[in-house]
C-alpha positions as CSV (number, residue, x, y, z in Angstrom):
1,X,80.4,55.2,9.6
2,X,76.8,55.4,9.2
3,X,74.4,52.9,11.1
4,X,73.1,50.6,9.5
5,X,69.6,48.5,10.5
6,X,69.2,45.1,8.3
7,X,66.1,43.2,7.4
8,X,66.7,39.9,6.4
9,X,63.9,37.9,5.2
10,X,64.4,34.0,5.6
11,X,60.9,33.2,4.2
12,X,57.5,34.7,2.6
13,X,58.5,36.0,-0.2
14,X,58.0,35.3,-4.1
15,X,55.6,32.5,-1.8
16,X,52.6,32.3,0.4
17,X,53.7,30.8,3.7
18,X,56.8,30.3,6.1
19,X,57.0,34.0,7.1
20,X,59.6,34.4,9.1
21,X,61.8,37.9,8.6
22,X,64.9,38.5,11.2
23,X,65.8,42.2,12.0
24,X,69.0,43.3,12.6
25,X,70.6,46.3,13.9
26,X,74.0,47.3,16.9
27,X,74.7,44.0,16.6
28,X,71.5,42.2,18.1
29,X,69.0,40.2,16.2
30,X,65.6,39.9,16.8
31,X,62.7,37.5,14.5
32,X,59.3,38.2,13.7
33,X,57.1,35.3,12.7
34,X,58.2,31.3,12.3
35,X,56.0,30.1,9.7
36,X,55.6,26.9,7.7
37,X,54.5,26.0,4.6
38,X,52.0,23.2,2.6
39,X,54.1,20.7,0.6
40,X,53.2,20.6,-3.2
41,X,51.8,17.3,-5.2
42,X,55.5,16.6,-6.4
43,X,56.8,16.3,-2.5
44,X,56.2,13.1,-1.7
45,X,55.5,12.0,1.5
46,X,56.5,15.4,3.3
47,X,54.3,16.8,5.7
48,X,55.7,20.4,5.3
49,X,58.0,22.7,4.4
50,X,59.9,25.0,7.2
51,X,62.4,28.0,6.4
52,X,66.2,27.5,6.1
53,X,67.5,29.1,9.6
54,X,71.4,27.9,9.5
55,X,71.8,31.8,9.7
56,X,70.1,32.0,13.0
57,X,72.0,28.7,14.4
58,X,75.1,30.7,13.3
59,X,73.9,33.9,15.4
60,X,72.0,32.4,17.9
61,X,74.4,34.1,20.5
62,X,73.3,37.7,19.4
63,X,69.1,36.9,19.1
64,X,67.1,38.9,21.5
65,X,63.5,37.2,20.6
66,X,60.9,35.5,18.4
67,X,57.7,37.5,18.1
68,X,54.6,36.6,16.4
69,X,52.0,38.3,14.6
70,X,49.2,35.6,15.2
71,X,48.6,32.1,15.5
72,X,48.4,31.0,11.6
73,X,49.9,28.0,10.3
74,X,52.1,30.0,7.8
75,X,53.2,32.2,10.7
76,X,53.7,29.8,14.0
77,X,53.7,26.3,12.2
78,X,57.5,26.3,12.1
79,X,57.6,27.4,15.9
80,X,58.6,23.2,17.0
81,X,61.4,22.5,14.9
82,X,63.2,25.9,14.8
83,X,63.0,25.6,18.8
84,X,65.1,22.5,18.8
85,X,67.5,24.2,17.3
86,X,67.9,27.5,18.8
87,X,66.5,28.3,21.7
88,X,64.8,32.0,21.7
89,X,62.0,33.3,24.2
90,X,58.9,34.0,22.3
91,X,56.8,37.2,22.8
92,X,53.0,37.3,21.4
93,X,49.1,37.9,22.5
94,X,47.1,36.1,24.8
95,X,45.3,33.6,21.9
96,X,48.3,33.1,19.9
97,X,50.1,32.0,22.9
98,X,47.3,29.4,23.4
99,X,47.5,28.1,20.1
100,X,51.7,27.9,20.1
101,X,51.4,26.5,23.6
102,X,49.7,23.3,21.9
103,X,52.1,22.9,19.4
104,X,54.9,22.9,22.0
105,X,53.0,20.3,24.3
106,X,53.1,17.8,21.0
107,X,56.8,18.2,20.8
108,X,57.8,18.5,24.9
109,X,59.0,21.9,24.3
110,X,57.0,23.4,27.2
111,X,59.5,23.2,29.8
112,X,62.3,24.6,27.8
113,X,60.5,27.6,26.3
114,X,60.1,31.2,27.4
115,X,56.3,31.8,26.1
116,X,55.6,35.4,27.3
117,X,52.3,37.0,26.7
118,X,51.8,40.7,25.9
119,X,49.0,42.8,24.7
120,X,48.2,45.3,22.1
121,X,49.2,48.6,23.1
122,X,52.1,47.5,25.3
123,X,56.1,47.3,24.4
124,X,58.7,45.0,24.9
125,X,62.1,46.1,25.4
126,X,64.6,43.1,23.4
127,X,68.2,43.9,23.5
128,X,68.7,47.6,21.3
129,X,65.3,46.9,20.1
130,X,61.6,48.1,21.6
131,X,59.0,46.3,19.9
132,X,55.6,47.9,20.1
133,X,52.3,45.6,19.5
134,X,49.6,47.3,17.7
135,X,46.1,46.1,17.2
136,X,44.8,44.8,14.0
137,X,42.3,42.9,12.4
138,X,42.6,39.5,10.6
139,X,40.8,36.3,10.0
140,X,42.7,35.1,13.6
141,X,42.0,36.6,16.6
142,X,44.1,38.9,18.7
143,X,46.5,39.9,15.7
144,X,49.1,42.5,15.7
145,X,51.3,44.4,13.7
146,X,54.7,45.2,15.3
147,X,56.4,49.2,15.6
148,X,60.1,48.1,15.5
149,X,61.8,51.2,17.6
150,X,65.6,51.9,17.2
151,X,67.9,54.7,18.2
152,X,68.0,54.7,14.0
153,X,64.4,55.1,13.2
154,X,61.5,52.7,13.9
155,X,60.2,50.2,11.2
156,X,56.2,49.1,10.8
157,X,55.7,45.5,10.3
158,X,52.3,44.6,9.0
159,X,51.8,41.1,9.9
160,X,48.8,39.5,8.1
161,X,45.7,42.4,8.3
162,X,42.5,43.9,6.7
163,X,40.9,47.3,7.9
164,X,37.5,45.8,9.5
165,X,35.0,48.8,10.6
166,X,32.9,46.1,12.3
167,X,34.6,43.2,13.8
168,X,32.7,40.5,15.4
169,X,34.9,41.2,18.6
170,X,34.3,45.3,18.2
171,X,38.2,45.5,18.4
172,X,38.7,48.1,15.4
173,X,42.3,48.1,13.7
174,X,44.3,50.3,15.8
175,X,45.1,53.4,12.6
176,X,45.0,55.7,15.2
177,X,48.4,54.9,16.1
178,X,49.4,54.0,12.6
179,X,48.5,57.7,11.9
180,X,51.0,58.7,15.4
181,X,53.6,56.7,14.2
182,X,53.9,58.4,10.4
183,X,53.9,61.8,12.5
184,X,56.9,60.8,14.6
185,X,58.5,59.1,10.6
186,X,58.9,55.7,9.9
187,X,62.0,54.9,8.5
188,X,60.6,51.8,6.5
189,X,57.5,49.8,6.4
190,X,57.0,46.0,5.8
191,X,53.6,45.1,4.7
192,X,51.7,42.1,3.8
193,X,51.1,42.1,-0.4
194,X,48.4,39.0,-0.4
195,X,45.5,40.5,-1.8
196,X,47.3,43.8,-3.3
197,X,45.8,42.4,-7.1
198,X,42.4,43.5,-6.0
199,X,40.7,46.9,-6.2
200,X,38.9,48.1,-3.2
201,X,38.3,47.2,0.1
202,X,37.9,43.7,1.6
203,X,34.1,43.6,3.5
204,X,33.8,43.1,6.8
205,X,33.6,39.7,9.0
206,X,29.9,40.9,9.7
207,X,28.7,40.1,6.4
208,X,28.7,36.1,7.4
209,X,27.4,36.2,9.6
210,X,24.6,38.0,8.0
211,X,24.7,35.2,5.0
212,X,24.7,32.6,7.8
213,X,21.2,33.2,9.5
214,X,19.7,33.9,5.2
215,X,20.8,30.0,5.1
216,X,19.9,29.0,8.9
217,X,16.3,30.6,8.5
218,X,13.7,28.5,7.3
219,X,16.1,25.8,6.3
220,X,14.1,21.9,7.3
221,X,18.1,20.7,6.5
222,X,20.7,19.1,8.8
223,X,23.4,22.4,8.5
224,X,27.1,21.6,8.5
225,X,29.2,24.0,8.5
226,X,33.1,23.7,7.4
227,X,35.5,26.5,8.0
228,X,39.2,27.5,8.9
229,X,39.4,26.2,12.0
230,X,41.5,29.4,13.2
231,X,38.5,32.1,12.2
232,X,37.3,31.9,15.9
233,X,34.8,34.8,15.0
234,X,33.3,33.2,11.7
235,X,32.9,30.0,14.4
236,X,31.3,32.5,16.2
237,X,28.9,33.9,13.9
238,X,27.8,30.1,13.2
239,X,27.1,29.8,17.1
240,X,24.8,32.7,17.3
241,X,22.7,32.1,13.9
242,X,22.6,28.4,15.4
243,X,21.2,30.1,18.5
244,X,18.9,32.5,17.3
245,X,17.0,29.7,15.0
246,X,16.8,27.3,18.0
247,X,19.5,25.2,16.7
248,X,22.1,22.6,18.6
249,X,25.5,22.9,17.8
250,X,28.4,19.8,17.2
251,X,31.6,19.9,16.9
252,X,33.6,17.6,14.8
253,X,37.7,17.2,13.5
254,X,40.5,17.7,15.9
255,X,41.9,21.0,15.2
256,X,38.8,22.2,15.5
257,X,38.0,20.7,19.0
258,X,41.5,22.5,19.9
259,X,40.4,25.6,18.7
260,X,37.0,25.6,20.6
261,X,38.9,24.1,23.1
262,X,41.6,27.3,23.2
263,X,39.2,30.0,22.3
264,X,36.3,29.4,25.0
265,X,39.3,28.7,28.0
266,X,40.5,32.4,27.4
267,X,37.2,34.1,26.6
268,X,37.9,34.9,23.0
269,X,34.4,33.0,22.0
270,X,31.3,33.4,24.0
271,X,29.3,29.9,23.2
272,X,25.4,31.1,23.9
273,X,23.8,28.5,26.7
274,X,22.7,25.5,25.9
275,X,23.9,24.9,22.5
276,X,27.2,23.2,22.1
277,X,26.3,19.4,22.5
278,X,28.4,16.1,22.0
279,X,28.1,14.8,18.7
280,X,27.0,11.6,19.5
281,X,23.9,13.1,21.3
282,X,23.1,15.5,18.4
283,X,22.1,12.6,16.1
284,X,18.8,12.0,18.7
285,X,17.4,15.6,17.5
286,X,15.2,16.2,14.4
287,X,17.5,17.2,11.0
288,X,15.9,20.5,11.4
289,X,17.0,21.2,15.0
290,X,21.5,20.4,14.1
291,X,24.3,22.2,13.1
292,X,27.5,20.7,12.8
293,X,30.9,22.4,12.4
294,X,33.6,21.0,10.8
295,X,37.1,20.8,9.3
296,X,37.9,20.2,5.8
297,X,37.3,23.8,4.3
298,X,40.1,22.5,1.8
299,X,39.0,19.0,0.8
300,X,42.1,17.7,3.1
301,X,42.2,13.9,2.9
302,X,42.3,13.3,6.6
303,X,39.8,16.2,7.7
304,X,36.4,15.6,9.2
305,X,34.7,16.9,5.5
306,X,36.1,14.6,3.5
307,X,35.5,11.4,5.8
308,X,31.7,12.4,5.5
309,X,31.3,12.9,1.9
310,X,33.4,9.7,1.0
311,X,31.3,7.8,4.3
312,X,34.0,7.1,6.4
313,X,33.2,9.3,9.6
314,X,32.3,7.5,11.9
315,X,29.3,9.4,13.8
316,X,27.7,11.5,10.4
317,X,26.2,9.8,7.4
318,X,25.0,12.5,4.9
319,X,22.8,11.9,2.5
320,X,19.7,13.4,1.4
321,X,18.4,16.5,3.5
322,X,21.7,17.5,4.8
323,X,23.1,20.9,3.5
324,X,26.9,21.6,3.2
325,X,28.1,25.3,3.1
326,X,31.7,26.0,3.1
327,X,32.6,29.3,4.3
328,X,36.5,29.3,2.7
329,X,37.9,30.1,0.0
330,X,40.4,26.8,-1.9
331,X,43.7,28.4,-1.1
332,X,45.6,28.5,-4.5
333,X,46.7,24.6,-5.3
334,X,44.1,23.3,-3.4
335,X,41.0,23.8,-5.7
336,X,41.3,20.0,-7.5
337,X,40.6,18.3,-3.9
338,X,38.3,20.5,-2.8
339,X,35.9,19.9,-6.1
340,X,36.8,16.4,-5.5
341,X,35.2,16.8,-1.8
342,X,31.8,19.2,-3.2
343,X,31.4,16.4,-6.2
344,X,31.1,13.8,-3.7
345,X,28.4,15.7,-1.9
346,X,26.5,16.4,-4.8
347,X,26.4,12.5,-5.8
348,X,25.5,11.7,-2.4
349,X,22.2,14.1,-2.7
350,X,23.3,17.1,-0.4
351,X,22.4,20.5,-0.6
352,X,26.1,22.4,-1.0
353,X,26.6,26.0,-1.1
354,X,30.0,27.4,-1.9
355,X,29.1,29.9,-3.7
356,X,31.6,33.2,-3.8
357,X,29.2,35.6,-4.8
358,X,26.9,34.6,-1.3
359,X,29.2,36.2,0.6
360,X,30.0,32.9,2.6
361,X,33.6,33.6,3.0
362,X,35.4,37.1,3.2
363,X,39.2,37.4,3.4
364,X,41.6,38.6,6.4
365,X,44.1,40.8,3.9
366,X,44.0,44.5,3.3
367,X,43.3,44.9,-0.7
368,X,44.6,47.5,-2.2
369,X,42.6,50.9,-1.0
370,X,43.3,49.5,2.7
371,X,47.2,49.1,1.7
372,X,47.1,52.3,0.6
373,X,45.5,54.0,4.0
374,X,48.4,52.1,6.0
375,X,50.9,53.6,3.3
376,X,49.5,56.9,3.7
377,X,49.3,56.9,7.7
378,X,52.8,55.9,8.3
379,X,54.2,57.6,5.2
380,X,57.6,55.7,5.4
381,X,61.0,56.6,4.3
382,X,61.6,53.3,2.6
383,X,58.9,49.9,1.4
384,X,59.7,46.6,1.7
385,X,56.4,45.0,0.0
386,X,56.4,41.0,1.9
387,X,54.1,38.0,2.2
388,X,53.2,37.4,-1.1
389,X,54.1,35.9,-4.8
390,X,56.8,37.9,-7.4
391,X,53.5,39.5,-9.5
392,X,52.4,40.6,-5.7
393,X,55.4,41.9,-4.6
394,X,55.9,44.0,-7.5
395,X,52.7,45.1,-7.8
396,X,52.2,46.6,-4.2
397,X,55.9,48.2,-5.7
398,X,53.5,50.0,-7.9
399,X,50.7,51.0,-5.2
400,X,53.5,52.8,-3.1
401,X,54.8,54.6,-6.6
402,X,51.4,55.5,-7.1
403,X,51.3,57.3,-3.7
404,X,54.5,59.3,-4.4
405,X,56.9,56.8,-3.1
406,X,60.6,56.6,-5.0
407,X,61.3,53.8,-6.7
408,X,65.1,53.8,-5.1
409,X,63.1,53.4,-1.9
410,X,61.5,50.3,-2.6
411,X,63.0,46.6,-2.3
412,X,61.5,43.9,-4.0
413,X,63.8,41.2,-1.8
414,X,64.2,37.4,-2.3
415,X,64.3,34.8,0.5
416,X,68.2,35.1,2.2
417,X,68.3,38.6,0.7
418,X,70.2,41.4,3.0
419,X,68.5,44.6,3.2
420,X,70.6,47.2,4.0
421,X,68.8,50.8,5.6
422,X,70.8,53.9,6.2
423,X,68.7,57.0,7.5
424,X,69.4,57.9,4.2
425,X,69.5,54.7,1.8
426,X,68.3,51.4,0.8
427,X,70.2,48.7,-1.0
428,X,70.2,44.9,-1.4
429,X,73.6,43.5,0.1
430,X,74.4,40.3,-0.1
431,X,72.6,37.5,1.4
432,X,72.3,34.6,3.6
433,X,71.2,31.4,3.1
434,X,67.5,30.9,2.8
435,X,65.8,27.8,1.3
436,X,63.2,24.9,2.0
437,X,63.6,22.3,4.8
438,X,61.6,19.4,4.7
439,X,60.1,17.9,7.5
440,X,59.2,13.7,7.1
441,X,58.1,12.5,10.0
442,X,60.4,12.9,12.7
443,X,62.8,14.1,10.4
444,X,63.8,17.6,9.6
445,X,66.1,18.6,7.0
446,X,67.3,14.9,6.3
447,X,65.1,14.5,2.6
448,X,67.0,16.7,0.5
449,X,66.5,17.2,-3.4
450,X,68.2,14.3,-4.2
451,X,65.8,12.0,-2.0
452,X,63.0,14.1,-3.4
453,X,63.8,13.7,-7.3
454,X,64.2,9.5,-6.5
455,X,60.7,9.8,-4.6
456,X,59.5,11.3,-8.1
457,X,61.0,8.9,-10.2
458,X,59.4,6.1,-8.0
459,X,56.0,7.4,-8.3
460,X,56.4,7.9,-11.6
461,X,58.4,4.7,-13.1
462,X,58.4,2.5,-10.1
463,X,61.6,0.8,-9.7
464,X,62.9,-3.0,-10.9
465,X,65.6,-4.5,-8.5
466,X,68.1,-7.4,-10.2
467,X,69.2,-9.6,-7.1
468,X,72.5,-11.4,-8.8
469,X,73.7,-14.6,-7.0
470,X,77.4,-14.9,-7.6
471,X,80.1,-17.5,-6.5
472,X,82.8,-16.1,-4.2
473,X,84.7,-19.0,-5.5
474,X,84.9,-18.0,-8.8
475,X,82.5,-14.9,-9.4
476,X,80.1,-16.7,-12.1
477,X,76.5,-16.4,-11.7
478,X,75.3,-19.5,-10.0
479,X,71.5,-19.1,-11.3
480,X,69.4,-16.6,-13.2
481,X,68.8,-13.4,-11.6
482,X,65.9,-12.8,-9.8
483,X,63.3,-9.6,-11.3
484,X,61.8,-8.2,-8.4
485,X,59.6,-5.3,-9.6
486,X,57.3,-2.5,-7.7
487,X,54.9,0.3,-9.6
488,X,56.4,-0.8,-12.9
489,X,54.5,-3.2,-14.4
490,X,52.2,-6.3,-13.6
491,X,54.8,-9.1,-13.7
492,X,52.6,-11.8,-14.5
493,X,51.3,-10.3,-17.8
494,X,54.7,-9.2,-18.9
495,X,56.7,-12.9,-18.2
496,X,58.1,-12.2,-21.7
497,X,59.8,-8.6,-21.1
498,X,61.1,-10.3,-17.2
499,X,62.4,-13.4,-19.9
500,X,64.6,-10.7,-21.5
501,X,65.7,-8.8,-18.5
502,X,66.8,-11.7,-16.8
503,X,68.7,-12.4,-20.1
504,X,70.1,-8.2,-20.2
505,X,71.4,-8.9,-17.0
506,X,72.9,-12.5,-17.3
507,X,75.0,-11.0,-20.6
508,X,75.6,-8.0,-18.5
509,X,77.1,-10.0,-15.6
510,X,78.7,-12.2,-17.7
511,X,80.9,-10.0,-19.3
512,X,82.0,-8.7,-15.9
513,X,83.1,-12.0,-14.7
514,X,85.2,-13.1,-17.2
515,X,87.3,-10.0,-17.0
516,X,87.7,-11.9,-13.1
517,X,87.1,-8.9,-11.4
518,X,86.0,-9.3,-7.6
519,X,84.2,-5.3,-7.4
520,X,80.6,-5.9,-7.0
521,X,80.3,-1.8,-7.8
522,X,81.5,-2.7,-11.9
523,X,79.3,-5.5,-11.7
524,X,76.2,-3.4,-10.3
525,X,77.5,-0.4,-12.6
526,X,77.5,-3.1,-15.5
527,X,73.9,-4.5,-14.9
528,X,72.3,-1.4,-14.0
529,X,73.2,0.5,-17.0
530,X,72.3,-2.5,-19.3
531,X,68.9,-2.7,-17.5
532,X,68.2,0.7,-17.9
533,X,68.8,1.2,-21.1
534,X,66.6,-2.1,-22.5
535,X,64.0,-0.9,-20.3
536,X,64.0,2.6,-22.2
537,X,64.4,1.5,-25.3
538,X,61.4,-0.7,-25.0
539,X,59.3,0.4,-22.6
540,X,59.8,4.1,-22.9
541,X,59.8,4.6,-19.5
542,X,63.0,4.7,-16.8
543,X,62.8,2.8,-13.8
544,X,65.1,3.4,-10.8
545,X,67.0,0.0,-11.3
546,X,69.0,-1.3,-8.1
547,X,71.0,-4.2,-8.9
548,X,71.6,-6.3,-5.6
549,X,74.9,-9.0,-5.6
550,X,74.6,-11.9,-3.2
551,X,78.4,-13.7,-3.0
552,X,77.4,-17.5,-1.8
């Protein structure tokens, strides 16, 4: 019987966001990444979207560990809720663990959880498994790729990375041991397929900061500044143009307070003297003199940004020699709020600059000439292209053809899918269940899709409620029904159509009670499907109808 090592990936693929892959092999499980995901318009009222991990529930006897490449949303956000339901000690860097730690404060989780710190170089030993940590660079701090050892062959998982020559933090991308690794074989490799559409190389972090002191110099402007609060070295790079022009520094939004917070506590930002100052103080110094940084790179509703450019921040007022520059790229959905956020400015009189082509933002993922180094370093047995959209998946497919790679070798996976590896083969078999969990609130997992598709149908026809007052005596209507009616339709302009409604549903009532039946569920069947179908046929539009009996 041949061994056999599974990957199994529970979320990031034909997607970007909730990464989470589990790895399985002698009978042991271990996970890499917990992410979470950004609702879309049509999900009403849910704050986000977290993987399916029933699987894990069912093995949660055989998991060795949770271990994370770095502290992204779409890579720790789903960290919280998965705790609560199985328990796992979590393995990552020094910064990652800082940013997790506040997330598990929020929820009361510090107590219960096993948070262990390790850094790049080192290995853990998890069960059958040894997981390596190797150094690489991203748009995060402290990020790592993991070298998955087994007695069956060891397998390179990516994580989220770009091949920077010049990071802000001089911390190149281990390839070194990359290079090692493909000496000793890799049996398969794993690797992130976000930017795999684009020719080249992605530039280096250094180039903001370059673009930042062409816009600090010379500038009479109030600067704000709004970027991923995450990019700890792009904050950086803000800090030091701020200081070389003889600029103060504010900081405004709450997850970017945290980050500061996080980032200067374990020395992964060096904030030059004398230039962070409270934002209430700030205001006292000439326009020319401020910098503020801020959240809201992506026109979010609540974020500091978008308070200031629709005047409801409390400490900033823009106007009029203020200039905005937002150093982020709209991640794909979120362009519409984010012109909303730079229209705004413009009416108000600032100065924005967003401009791609000024080199304001650069991105954390490998395009496709990096991929193709990490390909060619670890030269693996087998590809499993992840993090990334269907068109993505299947066209780093291609990149790893290109470099000699069989096709047979390759597995372009779904979400639940079982990936089977032999020394000697690769298959797909069978899978597990994978899928979207909502989280509302304090709930998790409670709104499915029927709750969804009513929340759509409410925001899109409203809803009309029939209250029906009925004798218990004799079960005849004992007035007219009362119309209650929400996101429909103005009731007072429309007495006519609520005149003929209340006479649908009398008829409809009516005929119920003279067959003397006493089941309220026929008679709110009856009126419900007469309402309905009035409304449709002369309105054009279907409310949720919820006829209500009262027995008096």
């Amino acid at each position: 019987m041949a061994e056999k090592l599974k990957i199994i990936p529970l979320g990031g693929l034909n997607e970007i966001g909730k990464n989470m892959t589990a790895y399985e092999y002698g009978g042991e499980i271990i996970v890499v990444d917990c992410g979470m995901a950004f609702p879309g318009d049509d999900m009403y009222g849910i704050d986000c979207i977290i993987p399916d991990v029933s699987y894990l529930i069912k093995n949660r006897a055989r998991i060795r560990g949770l271990f994370i490449t770095h502290g992204h949303e779409d890579h720790v956000g789903a960290i919280p809720y998965v705790l609560k339901q199985v328990n796992m000690p979590i393995y990552c860097t020094r910064f990652t663990a800082g940013l997790i730690k506040l997330k598990l404060e929020e929820h009361g989780l510090v107590k219960s959880t096993k948070l262990i710190t390790v850094d790049p170089g080192k290995t853990v030993r998890a069960g059958k498994f040894n997981v390596e940590f190797i150094h690489v660079n991203h748009s995060i701090a402290d990020s790592v790729a993991f070298a998955i050892h087994t007695h069956m062959g060891t397998v390179v998982h990516t994580g989220d990375f770009k091949i920077d020559s010049t990071p802000i933090d001089g911390e190149v991308i281990d390839l070194a041991r990359f290079g090692e690794l493909g000496k000793e074989g890799v049996l398969a490799l794993c690797a992130d397929s976000t930017n795999v559409e684009r020719p080249g190389f992605t530039p280096s972090e250094k180039t903001v900061g370059t673009t930042f002191m062409r816009q600090f110099q010379n500038c009479e402007e109030r600067i704000i500044v709004t970027t991923f609060a995450s990019n700890v070295h792009r904050i950086q790079q803000v800090l030091d143009a701020a200081a070389q022009c003889g600029r103060k520094v504010a900081v405004t939004g709450r997850s970017m307070e945290n980050m500061m917070k996080v980032s200067t506590e374990l020395g992964y930002m060096k904030v030059p003297k004398n230039t962070l100052m409270d934002i209430n103080k700030i205001k006292g110094l000439p326009k020319n003199k401020q910098v503020i940084v801020t959240t809201g790179s992506q026109g979010e509703e609540m974020s500091a940004l978008y308070r200031m450019a629709f005047s409801t921040h409390k400490q900033v007022e823009l106007g009029a020699g203020d200039k905005v520059i937002i150093s982020a790229s709209a991640i794909p959905g979120n362009e519409v709020t984010v012109g909303r956020v730079i229209n705004e400015l413009f009416r108000k009189g600032v100065k924005v600059v967003y401009d791609r082509a000024d080199m304001l933002h650069v991105s954390g993922h490998a395009c496709q000439e990096e991929l193709k180094i990490i390909h060619a370093l670890t030269k693996p047995r087998f590809f499993v292209p992840l993090h990334g959209e269907q068109r993505m998946l299947q066209i780093h497919s291609q990149v790893a053809q290109q470099m000699g790679m069989d096709r047979n070798h390759i597995a372009i996976a779904d979400n639940g899918n079982v990936i089977e590896i032999t020394v000697k083969t690769l298959k797909i078999n069978g899978s597990v269940p994978a899928g979207e969990v909502y989280v509302d609130g304090s709930g998790v997992g409670d709104v499915g899709a029927v709750v969804m598709r009513d929340r759509k149908r409410l925001a899109e026809d409203g809803m009309v409620v029939v209250v029906l007052p009925i004798s218990s005596h004799d079960g005849a209507l004992l007035s007219p029904p009362e119309i209650v009616t929400r996101g429909f339709i103005y009731v007072k302009e429309s007495e006519e159509l609520m005149k003929e409604l209340q006479n649908v549903a009398m008829d409809a009532a009516a005929a119920v009670s003279q067959k003397r039946s006493r089941d309220d569920g026929e008679l709110k069947g009856a009126v419900k499907s007469a309402v309905s179908s009035y409304l449709f046929k002369n309105t054009k539009r279907n409310p949720m109808v919820i006829p209500v009996v009262t027995r008096l």
